[in-house]
FIBAFI-118768 format. One record per residue: residue in one letter; z, x, y of N, C-alpha, C in turn. Coordinates in pm, whole numbers, plus 32768, in hexadecimal, padded with zeros to 4 digits. Each point is the difference from the previous one (the first is absolute). Layout:
# residues N
aZXYZXYZXY...
//
This chain:
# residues 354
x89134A449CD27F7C7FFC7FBF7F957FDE8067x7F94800180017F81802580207FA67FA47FDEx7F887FD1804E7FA47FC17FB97F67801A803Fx7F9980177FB47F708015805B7FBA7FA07F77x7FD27F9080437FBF7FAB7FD97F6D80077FEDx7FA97FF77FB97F9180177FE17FE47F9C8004x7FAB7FB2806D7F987F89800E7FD880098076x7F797FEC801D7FA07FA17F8F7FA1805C7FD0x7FAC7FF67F8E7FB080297FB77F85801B807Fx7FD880737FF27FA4804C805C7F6580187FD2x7FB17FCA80277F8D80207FC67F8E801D805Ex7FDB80747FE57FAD806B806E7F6F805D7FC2x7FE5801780867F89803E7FD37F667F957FF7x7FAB80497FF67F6C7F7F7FED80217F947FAAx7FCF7FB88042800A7F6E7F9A808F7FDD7FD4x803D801A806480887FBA7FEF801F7F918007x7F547F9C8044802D7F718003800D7FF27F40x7FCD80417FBE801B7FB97F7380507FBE7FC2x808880508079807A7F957FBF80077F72801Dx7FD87FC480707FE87F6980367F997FE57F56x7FCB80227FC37FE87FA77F8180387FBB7F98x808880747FE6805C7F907FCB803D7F7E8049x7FCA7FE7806580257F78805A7F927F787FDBx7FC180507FBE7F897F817FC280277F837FE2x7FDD7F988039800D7F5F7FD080797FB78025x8022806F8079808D7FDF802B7FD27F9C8097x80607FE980207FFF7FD380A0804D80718060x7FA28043803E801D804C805F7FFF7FDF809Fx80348006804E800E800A80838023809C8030x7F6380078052800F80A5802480077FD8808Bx807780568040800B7FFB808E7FF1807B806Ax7F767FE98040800D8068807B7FB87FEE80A1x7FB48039802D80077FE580857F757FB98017x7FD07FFA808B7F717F9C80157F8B806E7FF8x804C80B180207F7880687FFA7FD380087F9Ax807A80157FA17FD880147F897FD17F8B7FBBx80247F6980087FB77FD47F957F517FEE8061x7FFA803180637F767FEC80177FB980668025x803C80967FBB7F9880567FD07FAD80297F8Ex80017FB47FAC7FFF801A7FB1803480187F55x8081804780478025803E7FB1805F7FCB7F84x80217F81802B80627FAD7FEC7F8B7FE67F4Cx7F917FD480237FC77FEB7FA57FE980657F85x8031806980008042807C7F85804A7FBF7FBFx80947FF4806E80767FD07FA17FD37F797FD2x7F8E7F9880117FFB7F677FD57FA3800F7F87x7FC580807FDB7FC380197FC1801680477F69x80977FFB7FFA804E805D7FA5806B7F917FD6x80147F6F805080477FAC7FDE7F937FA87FB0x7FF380577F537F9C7F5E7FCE80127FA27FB6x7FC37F83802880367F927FC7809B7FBB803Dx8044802B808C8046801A804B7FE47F63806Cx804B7F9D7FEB80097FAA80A9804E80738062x7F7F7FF680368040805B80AB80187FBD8074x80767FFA8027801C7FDE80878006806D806Ax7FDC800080767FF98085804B80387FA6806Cx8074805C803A80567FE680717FFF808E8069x7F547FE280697FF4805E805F8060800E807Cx804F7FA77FF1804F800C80B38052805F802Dx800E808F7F8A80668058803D7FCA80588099x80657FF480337FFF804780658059806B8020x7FAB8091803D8075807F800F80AB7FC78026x805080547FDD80937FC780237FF07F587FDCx80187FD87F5A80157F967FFE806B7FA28024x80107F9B805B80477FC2803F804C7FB87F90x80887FB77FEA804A7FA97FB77FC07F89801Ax7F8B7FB980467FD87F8280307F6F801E7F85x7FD680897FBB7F947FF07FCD803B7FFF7F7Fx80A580557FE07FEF80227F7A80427F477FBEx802F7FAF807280367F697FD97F6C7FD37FDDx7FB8800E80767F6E7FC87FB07FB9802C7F8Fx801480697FEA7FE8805B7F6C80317FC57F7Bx807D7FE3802080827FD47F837FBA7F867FDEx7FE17FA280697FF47F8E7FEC7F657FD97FB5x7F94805880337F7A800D7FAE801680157F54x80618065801D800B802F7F6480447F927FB0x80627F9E801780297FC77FCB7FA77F907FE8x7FC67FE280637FA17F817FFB7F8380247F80x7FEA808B7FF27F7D80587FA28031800E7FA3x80B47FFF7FB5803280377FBB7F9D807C7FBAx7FCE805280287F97809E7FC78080801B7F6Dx7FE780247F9F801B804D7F95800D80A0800Fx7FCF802080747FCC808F8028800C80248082x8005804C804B8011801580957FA38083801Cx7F8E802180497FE08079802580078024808Bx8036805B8016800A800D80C47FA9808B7FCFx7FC27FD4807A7F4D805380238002804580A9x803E8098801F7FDB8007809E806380758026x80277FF58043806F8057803980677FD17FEEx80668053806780A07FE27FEE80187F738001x7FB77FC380797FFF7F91803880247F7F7F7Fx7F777FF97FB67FCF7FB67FA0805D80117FA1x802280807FBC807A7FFE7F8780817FD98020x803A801C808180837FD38010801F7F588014x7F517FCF802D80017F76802080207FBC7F71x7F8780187FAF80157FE27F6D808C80257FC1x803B805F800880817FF37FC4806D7FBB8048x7FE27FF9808080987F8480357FA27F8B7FF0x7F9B7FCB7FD67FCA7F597FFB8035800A7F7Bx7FFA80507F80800880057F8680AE7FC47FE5x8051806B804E80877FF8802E804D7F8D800Dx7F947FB9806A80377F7380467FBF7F867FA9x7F9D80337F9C7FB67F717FBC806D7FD57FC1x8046803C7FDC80677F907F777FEA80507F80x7F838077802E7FD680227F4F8027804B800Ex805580687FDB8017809680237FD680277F76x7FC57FE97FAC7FFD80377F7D7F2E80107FECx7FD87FE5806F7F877FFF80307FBE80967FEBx7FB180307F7B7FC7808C80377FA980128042x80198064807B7FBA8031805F7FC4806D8012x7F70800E7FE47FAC807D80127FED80538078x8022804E803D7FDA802A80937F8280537FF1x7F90801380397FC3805A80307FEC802B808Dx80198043800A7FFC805780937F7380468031x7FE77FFC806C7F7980128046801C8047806Cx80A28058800E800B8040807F8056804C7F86x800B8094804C804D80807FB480667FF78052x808B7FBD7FF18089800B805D80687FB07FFDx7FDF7F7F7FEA808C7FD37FD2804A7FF77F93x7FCE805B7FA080267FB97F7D804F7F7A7FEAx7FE07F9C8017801C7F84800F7FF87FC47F3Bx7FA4806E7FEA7FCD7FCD7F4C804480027FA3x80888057804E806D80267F7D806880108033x80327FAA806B806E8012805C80587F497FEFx806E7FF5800E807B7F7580067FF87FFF8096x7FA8801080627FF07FF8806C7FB57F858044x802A7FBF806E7F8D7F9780458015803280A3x7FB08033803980317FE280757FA67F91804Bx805F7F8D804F7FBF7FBC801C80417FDF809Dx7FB37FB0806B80367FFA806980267F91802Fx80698014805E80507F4680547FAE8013807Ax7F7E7FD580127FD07FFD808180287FCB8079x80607FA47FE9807C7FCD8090804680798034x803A802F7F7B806D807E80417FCC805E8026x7F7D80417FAE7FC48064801E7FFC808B7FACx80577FC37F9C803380647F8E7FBC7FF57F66x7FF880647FCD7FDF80347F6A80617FEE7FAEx7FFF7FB57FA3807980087F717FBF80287F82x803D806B7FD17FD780327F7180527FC67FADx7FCD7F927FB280357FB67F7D7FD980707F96x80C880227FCC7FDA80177F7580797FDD7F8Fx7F847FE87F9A80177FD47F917FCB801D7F92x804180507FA57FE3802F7F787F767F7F7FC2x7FF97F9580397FBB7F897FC27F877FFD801Ex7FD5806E807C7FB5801180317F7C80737FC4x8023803C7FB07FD9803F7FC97F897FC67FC7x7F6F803880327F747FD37F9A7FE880107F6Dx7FF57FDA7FC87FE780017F5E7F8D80858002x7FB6801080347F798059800A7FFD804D8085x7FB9806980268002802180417F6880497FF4x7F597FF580417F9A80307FBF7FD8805180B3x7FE5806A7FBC7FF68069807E7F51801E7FD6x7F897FAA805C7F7C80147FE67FC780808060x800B807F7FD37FF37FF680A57F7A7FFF8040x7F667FCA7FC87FA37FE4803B800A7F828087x808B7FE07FF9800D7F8C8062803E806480A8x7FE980757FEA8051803080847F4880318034x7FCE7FF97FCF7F5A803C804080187FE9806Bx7FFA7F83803A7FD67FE5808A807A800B8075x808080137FB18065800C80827FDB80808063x80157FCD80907FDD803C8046807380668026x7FDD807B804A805D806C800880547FE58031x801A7F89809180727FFB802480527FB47F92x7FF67F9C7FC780737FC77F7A801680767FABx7F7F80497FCE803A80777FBB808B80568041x7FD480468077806D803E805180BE7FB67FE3x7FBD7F6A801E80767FD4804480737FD67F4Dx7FBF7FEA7F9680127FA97F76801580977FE5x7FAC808D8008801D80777FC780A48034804Fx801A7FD08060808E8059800D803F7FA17FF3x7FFB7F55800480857FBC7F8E7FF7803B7F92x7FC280317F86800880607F94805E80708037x7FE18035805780568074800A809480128007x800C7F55809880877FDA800E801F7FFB7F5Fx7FEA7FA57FBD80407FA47F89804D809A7FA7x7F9F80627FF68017806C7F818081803C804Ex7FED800F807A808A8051804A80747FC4801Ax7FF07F9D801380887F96800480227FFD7F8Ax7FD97FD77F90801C80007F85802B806B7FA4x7FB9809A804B805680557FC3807080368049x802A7FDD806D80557FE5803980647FCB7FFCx800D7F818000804F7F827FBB806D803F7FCDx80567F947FF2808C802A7FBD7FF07FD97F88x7F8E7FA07FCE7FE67FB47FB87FBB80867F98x7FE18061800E7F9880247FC9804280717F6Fx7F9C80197F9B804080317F857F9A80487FB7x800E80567FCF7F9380447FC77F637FA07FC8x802B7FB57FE57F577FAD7FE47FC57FFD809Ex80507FAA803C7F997FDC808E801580608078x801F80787FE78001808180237F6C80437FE0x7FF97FEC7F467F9D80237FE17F677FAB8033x800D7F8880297F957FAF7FF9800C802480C5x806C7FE080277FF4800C80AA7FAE80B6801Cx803C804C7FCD7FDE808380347F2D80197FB2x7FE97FE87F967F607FE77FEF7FC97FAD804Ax80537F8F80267F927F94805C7FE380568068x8078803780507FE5805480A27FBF806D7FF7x7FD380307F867FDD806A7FF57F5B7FF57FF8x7FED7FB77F897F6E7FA280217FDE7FEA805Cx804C7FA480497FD57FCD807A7FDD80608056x80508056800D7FDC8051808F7FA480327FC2x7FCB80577F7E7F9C801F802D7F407FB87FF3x804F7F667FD37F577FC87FF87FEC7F918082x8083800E80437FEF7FA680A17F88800B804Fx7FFF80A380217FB9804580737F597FCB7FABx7FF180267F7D7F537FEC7FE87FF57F8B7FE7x80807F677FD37FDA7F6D800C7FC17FFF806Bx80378009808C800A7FDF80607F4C80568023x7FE580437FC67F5F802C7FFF7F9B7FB97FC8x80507F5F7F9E7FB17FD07FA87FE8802B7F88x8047808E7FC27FE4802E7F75802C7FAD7F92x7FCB7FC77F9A800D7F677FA0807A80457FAEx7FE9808B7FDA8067803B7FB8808380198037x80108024806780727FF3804880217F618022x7FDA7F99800D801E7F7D800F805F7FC77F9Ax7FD0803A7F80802C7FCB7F90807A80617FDDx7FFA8083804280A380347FE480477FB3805Ax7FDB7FD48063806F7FE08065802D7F557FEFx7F9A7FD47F9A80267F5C7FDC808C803E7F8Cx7FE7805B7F9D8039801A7F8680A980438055x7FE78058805F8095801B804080477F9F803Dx7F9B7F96804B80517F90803A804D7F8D7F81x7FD680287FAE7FFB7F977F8D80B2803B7FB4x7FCE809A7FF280A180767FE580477FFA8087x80027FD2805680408029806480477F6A8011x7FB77F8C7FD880637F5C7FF8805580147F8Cx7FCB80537F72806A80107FB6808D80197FF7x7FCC809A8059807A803F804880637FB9805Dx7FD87FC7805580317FA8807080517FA67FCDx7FB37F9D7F8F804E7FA27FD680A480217FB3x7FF9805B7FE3805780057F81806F8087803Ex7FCE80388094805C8072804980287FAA8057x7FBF7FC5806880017FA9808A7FB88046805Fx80397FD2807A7FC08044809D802280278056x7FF37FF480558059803F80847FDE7F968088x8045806B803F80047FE680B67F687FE58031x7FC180457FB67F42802780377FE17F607FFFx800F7FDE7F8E7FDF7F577FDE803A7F848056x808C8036800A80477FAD80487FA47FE98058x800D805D804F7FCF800A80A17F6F7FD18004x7FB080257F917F7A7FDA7FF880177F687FFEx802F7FB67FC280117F7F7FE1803A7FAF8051x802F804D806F805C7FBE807E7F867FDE805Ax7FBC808180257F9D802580417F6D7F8A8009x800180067F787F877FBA7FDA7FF57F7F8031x80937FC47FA780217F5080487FCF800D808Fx8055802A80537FF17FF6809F7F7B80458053x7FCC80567FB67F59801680327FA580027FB0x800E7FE07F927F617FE87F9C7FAF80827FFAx8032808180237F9B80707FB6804480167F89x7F8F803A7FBE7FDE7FFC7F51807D803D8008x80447FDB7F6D8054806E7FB57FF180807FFEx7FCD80187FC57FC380B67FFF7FE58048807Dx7FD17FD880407FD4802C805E80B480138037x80407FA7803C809E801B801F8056806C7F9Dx7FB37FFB7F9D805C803A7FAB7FD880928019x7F817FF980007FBD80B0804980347FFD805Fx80127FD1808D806E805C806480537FEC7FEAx808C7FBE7F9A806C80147FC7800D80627FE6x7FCB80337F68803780497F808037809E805Cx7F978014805F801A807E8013808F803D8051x802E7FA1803E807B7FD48068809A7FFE7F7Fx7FD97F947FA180497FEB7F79802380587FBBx7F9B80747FDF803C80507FA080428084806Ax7FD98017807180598066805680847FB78018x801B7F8D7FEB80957F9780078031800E7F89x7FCD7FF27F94804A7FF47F6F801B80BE7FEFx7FAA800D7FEA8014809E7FFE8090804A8013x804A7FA38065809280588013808A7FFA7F84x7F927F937FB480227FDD7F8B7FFB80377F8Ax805580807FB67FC280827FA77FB47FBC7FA2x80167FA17FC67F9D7FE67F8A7F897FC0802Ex7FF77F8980517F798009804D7FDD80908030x80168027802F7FC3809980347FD6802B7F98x803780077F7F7FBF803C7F5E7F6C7FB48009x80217F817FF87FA37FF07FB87F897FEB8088x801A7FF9804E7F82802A806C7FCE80827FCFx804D805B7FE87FE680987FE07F737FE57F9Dx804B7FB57FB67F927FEF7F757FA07FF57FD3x7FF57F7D80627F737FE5802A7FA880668063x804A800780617FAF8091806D7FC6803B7F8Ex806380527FB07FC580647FB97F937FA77F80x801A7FAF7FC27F657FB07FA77F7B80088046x803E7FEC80B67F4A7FE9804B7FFE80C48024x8020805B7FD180078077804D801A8042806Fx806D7FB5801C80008022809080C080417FF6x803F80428078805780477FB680527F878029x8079803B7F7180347F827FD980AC7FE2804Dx7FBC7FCE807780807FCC803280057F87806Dx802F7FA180277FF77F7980287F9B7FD8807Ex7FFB80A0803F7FE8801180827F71800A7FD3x7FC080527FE17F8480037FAB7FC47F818007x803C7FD57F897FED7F587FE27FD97FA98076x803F8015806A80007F8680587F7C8038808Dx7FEF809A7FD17F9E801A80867F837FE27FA3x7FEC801B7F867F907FE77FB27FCD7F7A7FF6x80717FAC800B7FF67F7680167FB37FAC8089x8043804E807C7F8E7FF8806C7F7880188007x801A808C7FBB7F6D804F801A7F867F8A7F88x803B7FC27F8C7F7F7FC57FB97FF17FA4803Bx80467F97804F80287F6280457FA880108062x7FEE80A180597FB07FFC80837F5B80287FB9x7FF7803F7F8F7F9C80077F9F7FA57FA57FAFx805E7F67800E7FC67FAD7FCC7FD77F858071x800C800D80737FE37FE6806F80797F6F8055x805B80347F9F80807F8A803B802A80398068x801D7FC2808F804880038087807A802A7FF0x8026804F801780B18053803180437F90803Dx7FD87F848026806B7FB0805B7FE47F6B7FE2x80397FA27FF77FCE7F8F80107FD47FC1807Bx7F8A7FA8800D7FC27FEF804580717F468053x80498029804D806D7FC38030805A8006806Cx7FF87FD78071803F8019808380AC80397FDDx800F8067801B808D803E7FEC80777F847FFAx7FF87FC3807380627FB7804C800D7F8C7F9Ax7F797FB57FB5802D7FBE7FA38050802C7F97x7FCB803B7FDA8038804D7F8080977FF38010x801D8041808F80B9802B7FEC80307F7C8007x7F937F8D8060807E7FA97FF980097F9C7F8Bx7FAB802F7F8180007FBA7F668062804C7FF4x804F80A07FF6802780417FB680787FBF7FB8x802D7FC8804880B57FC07FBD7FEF7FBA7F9Ax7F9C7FBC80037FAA7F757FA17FF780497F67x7F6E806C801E7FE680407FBA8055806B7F97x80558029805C8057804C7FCD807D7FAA7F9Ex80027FB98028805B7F787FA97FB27FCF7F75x7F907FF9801E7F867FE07F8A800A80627FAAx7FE48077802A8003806F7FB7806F80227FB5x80898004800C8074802D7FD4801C7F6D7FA1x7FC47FC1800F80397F607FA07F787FDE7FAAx7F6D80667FDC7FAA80027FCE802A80337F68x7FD47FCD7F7A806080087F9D7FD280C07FB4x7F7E801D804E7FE080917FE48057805A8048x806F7FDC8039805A80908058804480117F8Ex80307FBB7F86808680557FC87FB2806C7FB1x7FA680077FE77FA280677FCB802D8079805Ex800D7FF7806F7FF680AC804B805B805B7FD2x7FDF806B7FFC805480597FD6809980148067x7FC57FF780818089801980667FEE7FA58032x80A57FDC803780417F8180477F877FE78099x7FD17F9280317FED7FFE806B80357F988066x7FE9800A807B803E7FC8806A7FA77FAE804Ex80257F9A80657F6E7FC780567FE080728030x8066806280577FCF806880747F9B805F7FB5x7FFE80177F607FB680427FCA7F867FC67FE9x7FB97F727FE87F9E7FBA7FFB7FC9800C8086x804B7FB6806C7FCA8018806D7FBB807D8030x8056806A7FE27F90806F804C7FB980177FB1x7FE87FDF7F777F86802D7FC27F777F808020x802B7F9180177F927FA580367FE180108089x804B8027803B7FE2803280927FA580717FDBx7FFF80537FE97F8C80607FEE7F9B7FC37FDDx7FD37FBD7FF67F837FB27FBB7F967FE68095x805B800D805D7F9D7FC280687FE8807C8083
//
């Protein structure tokens, strides 16, 4: 038997903060970063909590460290909130759901809103968070993790600038292809993975122009594309992204854009990955076979103005590789891949990177 879980309750489109009203007269603690609570914007969501004690916990920081989400746990417990809202990017929701995790409350509902189109973080049992000693990324998951809400505004992506667009628009892309990929995957998140990539690719190129209408498809695919993910799994792309990241700190996405394209010419020798690469090729129009897929994949990555290489002295790189490559194969997103892999197979695909 089978299972595709339906949570959390999704609420989209204008005025989606409406749902933060049934939170009225509660004690909320909304948690997100220092830009956001001092642009502004923060004051929307404080504005939809009424009659609401608000506590605001600004200290997230990109790649949240285990030294912030202990300090997190411990705020929340000290605030006991009735309510939890994480307000921001990946960053901010995964923080809020491992402080939520570690408070003692796990029965805590948690609203996410998202302000970047890419991690679906809003509807995902996912945390990734980092051991800044070791240098490594751990994705905590737990069914417990799951947000009660999930509110997709998307007047909050106005101001992201093209490079986060670029880099948050092809984690969307990774997420829908790994996921329809996956071993994990089944006609629902087939159905939800293959529309997200399909969306995506084609409202990336005019986000990344600033078009408000394309912003908001590409919040709504990233949003289908955590669905998918959650409930199929991931792959090697992630692994490696997540190995990567710990030990040099460039964005997710952005790694995952010179990944994916390396990944699916690797899985590919794999007939049913190769299908469903087919699948997708053919959803974005292009002819439908793996190879397709993966040059089309360059050609939008060098289109959206991401670098072919990482910006990284060769010589370092190889002599992380053993490290990395160990990270990667013991990262809990590899059993997702469709085909078996090896270090010697990680390695030369991170070696190309430089």
């Amino acid at each position: 038997m089978e299972q595709f879980q339906l949570k959390p309750t999704i609420f989209f489109g204008p005025d989606a903060l409406a749902a933060l009203e049934g939170l009225a007269g509660r004690r909320v603690m909304v948690i997100t970063d220092s830009f956001l609570a001092q642009s502004g914007l923060l004051e929307r969501v404080r504005a939809r909590l009424r009659d609401c004690t608000v506590e605001v916990f600004d200290q997230v920081v990109p790649d949240p460290p285990l030294e912030l989400v202990a300090q997190g746990a411990r705020a929340l417990a000290e605030f006991r909130p009735q309510a939890v809202v994480a307000f921001g990017g990946g960053s901010p929701m995964d923080c809020a759901k491992a402080m939520c995790w570690f408070s003692g409350d796990r029965d805590l509902p948690l609203y996410c809103i998202p302000t970047t189109a890419g991690t679906g973080s809003e509807v995902t049992s996912f945390a990734v968070l980092t051991d800044t000693d070791q240098g490594v990324k751990y994705p905590l998951v737990e069914d417990g993790l799951l947000p009660e809400g999930a509110i997709l505004e998307p007047a909050f992506l106005d101001g992201v600038p093209p490079k986060v667009t670029a880099d948050t628009g092809m984690d969307v892309l990774t997420h829908a292809a790994e996921a329809a990929a996956a071993v994990g995957a089944n006609p629902f998140t087939d159905a939800l993975a293959e529309s997200a990539f399909a969306l995506a690719w084609r409202a990336l190129p005019r986000a990344y122009q600033g078009d408000r209408a394309a912003k908001a498809e590409m919040l709504y695919a990233s949003c289908m594309a955590g669905v998918a993910f959650n409930a199929a799994g991931l792959g090697v792309c992630h692994s490696m992204a997540h190995a990567l990241g710990g030990r040099f700190h460039v964005a997710h996405g952005r790694l995952n854009a010179l990944l994916l394209p390396q990944v699916v010419a690797f899985n590919a020798a794999d007939a049913r990955a190769a299908e469903k690469y087919a699948r997708l090729a053919r959803r974005c129009g292009l002819a439908a076979n793996p190879r397709a897929l993966s040059a089309a994949l360059v050609r939008l990555r060098t289109g959206l103005g991401i670098p072919a290489r990482l910006d990284l002295p060769p010589a370092e790189l190889k002599a992380a590789l053993p490290a990395l490559s160990a990270a990667a194969l013991s990262d809990v997103c590899l059993p997702g891949n469709p085909r078996p892999v090896a270090a010697a197979d990680v390695e030369a695909m991170m070696e190309a990177l430089v």
